[in-house]
Backbone as CSV, one residue per row, in Angstrom:
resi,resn,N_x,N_y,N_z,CA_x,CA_y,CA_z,C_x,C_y,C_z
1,UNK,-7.378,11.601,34.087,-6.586,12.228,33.039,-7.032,13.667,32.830
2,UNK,-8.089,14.172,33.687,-8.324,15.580,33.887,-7.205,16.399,33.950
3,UNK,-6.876,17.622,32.832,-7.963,18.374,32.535,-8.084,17.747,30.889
4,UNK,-7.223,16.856,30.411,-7.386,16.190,29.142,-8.807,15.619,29.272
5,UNK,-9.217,14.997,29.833,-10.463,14.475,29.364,-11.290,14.440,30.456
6,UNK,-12.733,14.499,30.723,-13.604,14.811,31.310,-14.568,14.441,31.371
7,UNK,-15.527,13.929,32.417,-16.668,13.197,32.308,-17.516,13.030,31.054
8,UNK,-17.515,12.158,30.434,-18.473,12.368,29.235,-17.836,12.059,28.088
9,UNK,-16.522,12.708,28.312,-15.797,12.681,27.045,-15.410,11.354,26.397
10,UNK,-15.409,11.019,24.893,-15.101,9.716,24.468,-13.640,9.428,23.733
11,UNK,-13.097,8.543,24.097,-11.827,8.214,23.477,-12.265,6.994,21.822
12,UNK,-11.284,7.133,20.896,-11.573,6.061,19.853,-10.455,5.553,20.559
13,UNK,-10.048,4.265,20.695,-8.494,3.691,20.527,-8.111,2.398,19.576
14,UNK,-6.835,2.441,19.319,-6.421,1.436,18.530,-5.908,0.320,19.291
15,UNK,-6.901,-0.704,18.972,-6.537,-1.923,19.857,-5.354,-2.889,19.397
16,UNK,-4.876,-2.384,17.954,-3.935,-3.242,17.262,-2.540,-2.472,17.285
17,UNK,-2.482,-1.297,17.450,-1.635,-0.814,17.658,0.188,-1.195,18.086
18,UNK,-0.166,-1.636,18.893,0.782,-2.499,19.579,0.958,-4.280,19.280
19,UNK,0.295,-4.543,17.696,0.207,-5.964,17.900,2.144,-6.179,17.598
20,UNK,2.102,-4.970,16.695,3.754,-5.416,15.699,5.039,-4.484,16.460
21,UNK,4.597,-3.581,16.898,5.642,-2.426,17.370,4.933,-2.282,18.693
22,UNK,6.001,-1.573,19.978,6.246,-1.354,20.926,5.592,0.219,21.172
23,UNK,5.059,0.554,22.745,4.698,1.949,22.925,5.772,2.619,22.731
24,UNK,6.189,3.886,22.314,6.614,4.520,22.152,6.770,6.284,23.492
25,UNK,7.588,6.361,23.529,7.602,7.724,25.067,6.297,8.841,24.606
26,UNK,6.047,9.409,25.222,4.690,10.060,25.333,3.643,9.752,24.028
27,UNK,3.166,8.456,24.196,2.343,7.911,23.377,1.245,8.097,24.557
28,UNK,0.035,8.262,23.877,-1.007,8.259,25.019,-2.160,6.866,24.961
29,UNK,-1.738,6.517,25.789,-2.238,4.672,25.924,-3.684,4.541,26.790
30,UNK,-4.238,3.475,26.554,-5.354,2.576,27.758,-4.489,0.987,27.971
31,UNK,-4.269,1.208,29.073,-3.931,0.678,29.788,-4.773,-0.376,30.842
32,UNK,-4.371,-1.662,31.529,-4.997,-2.124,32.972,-4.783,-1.238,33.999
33,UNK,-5.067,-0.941,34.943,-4.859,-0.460,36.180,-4.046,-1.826,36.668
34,UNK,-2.914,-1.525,37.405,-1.943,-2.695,37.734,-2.209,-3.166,39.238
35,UNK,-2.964,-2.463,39.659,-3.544,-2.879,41.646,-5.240,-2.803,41.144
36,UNK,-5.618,-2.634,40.122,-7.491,-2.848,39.752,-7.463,-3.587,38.533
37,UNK,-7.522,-4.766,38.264,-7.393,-5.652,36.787,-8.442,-4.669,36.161
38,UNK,-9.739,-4.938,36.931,-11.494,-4.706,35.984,-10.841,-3.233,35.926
39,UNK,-10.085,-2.359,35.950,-9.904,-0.586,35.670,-9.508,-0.848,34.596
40,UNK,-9.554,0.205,33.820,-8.606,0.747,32.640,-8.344,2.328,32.907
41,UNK,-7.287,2.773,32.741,-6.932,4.014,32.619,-6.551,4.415,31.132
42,UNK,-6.064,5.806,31.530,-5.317,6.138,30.388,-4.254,7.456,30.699
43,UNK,-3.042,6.880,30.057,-1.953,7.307,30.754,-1.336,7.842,29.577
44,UNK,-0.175,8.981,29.957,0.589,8.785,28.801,2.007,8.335,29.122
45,UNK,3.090,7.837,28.191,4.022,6.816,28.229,4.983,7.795,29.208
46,UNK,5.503,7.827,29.678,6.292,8.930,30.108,8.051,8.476,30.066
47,UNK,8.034,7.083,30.758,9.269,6.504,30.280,9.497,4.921,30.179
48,UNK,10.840,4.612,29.249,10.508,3.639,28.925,11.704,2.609,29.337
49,UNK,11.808,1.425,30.412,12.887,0.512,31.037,13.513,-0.131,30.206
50,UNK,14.665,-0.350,30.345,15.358,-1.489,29.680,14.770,-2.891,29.671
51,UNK,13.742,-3.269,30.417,13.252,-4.694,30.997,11.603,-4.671,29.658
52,UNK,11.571,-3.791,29.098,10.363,-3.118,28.414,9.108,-2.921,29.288
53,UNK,9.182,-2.467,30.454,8.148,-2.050,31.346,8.085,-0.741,30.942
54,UNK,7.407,-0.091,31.186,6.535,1.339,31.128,6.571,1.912,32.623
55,UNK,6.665,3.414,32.231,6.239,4.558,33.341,5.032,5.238,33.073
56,UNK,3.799,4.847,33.258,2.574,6.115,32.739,2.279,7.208,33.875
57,UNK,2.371,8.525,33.398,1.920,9.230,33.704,0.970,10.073,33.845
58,UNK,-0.178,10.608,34.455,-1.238,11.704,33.743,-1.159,12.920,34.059
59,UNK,-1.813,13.718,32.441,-1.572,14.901,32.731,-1.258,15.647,34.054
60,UNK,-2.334,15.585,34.762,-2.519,16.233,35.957,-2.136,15.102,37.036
61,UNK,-1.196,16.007,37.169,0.476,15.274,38.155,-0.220,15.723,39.369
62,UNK,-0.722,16.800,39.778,-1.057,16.967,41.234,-2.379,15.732,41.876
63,UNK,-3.285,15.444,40.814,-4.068,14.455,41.162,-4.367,13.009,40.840
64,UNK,-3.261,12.857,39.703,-3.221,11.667,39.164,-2.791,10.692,40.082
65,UNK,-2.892,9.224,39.958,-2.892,8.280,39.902,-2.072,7.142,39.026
66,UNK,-0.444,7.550,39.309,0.366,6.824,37.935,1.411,5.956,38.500
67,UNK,2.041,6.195,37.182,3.786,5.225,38.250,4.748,5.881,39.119
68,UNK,3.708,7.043,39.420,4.515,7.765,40.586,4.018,7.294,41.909
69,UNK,3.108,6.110,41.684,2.529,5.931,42.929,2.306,4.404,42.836
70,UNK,2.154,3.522,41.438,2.408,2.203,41.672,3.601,1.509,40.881
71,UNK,3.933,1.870,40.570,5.244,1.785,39.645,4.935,1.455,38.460
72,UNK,6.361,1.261,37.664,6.295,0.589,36.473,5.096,-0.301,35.374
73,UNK,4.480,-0.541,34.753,3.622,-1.705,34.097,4.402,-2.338,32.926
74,UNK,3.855,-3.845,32.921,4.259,-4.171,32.103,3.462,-3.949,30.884
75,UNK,3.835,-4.313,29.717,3.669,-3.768,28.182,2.423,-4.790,28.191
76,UNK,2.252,-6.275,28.498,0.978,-6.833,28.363,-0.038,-6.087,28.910
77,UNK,0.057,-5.227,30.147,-0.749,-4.357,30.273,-1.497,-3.195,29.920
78,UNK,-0.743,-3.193,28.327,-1.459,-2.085,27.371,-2.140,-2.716,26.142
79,UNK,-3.722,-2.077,26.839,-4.422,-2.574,25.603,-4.243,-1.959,24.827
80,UNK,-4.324,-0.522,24.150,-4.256,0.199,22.833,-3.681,1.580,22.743
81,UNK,-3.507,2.307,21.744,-3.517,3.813,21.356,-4.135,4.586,21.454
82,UNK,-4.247,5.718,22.260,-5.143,6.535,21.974,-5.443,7.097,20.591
83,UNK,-6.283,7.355,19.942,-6.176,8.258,18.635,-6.790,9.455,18.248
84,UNK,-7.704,9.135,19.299,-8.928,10.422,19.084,-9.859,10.678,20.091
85,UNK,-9.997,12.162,20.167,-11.117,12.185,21.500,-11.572,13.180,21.428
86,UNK,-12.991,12.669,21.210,-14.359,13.440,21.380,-14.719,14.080,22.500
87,UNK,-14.592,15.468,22.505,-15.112,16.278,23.657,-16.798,16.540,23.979
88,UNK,-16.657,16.245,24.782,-18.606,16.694,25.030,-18.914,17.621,25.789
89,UNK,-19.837,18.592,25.331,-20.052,19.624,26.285,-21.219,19.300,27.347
90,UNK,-20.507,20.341,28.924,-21.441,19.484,29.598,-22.230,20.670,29.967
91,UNK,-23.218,20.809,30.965,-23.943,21.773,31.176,-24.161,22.157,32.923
């Protein structure tokens, strides 16, 4: 998700987020990795199917790793919200 976030850096997320309502289009999520169960990423929503599958995208389109390359996820595949993120400086 470089240049958004960066070695070190910490995310808070909301794991309930999604217990009552649905992701929403550029919501920025953690997610499964859909070809790595044990991964988690973090994507943002980019679009959203009639079937309620998801498109995640990351920032950085030239090196990311999204549904431009494994497709769609389903919505059980989102664990939470992003809400907040702690930058750390590195040296």
């Amino acid at each position: 998700m470089s240049p958004l976030l960066n070695d070190g850096d910490e995310v808070l997320v909301n794991m309930k987020a999604y217990v009552e309502s649905a992701p929403q289009m550029g919501d920025l999520v953690l997610s499964r990795h859909p070809l790595k169960r044990d991964l988690h990423i973090i994507k943002k929503v980019e679009r959203m199917e009639p079937d309620g599958s998801l498109h995640l995208h990351g920032i950085n389109h030239l090196e990311s790793t999204d549904s431009r390359s494994f497709g769609a996820v389903g919505v059980r595949s989102i664990l939470g919200r992003v809400v907040s993120i702690v930058v750390t400086k590195t040296s």
